[in-house]
C-alpha positions in Angstrom: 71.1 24.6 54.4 69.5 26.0 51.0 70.5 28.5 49.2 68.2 30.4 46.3 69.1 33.0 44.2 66.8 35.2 42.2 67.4 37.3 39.4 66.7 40.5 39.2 68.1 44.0 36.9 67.8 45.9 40.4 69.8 44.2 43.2 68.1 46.5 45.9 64.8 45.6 44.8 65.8 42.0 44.5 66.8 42.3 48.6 63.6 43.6 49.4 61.6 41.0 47.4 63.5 38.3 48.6 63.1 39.6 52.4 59.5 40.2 52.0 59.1 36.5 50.7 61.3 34.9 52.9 60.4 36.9 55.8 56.6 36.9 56.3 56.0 33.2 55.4 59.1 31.0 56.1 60.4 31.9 59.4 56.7 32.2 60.8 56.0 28.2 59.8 57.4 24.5 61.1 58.9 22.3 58.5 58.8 19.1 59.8 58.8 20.2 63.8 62.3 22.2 63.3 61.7 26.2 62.8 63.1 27.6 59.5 65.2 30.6 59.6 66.1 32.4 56.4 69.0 34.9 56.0 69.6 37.6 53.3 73.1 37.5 51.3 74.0 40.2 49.2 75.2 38.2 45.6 79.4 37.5 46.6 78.4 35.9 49.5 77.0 32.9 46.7 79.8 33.6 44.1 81.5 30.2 45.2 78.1 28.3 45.7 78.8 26.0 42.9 75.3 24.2 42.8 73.0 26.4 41.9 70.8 24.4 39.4 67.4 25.7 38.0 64.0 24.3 39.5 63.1 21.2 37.1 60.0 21.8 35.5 57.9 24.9 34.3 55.5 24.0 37.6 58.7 23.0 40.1 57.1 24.0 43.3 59.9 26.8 43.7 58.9 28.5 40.4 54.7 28.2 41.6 55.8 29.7 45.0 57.6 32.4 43.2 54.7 33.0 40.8 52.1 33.0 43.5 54.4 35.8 45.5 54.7 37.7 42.7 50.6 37.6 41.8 50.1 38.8 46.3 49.3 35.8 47.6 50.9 33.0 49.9 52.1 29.6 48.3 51.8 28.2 51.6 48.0 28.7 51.4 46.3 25.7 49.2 43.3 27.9 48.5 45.3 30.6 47.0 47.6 28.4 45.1 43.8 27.2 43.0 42.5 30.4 42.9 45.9 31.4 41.1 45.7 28.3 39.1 44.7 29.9 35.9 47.1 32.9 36.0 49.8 30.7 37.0 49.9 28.4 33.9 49.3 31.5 31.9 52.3 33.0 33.3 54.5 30.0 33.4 53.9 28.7 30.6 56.3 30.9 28.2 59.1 30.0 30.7 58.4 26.6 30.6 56.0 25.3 28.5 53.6 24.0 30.4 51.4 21.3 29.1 48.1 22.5 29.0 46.6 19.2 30.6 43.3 20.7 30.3 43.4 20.8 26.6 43.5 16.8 26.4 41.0 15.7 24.3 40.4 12.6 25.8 38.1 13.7 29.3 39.4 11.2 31.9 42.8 11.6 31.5 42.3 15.6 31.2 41.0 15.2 35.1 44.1 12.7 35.7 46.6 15.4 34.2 45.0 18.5 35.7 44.7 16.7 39.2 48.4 15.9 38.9 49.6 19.0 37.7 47.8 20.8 40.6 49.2 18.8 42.8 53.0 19.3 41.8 52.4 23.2 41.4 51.6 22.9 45.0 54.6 20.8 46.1 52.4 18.0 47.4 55.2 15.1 47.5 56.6 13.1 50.0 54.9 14.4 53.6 53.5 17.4 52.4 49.8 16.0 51.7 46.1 17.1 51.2 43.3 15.8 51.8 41.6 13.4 49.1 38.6 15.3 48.7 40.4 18.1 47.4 41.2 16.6 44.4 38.1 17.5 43.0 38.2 21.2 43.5 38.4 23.3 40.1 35.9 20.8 38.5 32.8 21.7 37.3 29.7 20.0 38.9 29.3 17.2 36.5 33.2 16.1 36.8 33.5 16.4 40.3 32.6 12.6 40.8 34.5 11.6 37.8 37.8 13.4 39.5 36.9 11.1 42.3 37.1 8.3 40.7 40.2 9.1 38.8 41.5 9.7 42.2 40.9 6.4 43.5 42.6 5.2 40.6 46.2 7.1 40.8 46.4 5.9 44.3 45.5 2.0 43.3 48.3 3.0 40.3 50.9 3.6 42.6 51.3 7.4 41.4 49.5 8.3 44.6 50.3 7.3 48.0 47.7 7.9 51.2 48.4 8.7 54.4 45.6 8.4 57.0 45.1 11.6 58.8 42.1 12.5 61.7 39.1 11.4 60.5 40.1 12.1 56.9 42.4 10.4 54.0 45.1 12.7 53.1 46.9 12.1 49.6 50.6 13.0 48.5 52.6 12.8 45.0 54.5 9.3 45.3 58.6 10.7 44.5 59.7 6.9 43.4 57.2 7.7 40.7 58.2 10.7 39.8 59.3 10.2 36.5 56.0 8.5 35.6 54.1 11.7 37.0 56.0 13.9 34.9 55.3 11.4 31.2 51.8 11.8 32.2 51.4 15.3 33.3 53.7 16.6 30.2 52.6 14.1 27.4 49.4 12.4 28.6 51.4 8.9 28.8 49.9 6.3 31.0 51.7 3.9 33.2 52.1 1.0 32.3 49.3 -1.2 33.9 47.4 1.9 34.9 43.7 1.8 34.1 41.3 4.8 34.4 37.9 4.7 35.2 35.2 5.2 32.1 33.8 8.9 31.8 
């Protein structure tokens, strides 16, 4: 089971944000062929819940999700995650810091960062994937290639990991490099080894 908590100065509004959340998107989808079922607990019931930790990260997928509830759309839906992207790093980013990737000066490793950071706002590890082609979205015109390329890249780096899908290649954040991910996402650090393509 998981339990979340979430803060809030009104505890009845806090019910009816968490069941409107929790309600209309979790119960209606599979995760991983078993049906999720959420249930409401008023506060006591979690008073001897004794792991509670915060998500890691200003863009944990839990805090996006949150974000992207709060701003009336569905984290579960990709194309409202990128629609949201801007607003969400704006308002994350006083929580958290976010690194604002897209402020690197150096232009490849701007698309590396922003294609990774997208990625983890939208809780694309392990089995939850998209497809490859996505990772160009958000680019302007004369990028897009580039962000191809840089994509090839992070999955020949390791950071990346495919998984063939129907007649398309589907993409996922690799966890056993998770720490790598974050150095380059938050700092701009390259793996070791890792080489980018040339703008």
């Amino acid at each position: 089971m998981l339990a979340l908590s979430y803060p809030a100065a009104d505890p009845v509004e806090a019910a009816e944000y968490a069941q409107e959340a929790l309600s209309a998107e979790f119960e209606e989808r599979r995760i991983d062929r078993l049906r999720a079922v959420s249930h409401l607990l008023p506060g006591h019931v979690l008073e001897d819940v004794s792991d509670l930790r915060p998500p890691i990260g200003a863009t944990h997928p839990l805090r996006v999700a949150e974000a992207v509830t709060r701003l009336g759309g569905s984290p579960l839906d990709d194309d409202t995650v990128e629609a949201l992207e801007h607003q969400l790093l704006n308002l994350l980013e006083p929580a958290g810091a976010v690194s604002r990737a897209h402020e690197d000066p150096d232009q490849v490793r701007r698309v590396a960062r922003r294609i990774l950071q997208r990625l983890d706002g939208m809780g694309k590890w392990g089995s939850y994937h998209t497809a490859f082609d996505h990772l160009a979205r958000g680019f302007a015109g004369n990028e897009r290639a580039l962000a191809q390329a840089v994509g090839e890249a992070l999955l020949e780096s390791g950071l990346l990991a495919e998984k063939p899908s129907v007649g398309q290649r589907h993409v996922f954040l690799n966890p056993r490099r998770a720490a790598e991910i974050r150095h380059l996402i938050d700092d701009g650090e390259l793996p070791s080894g890792m080489r980018l393509p040339s703008a």
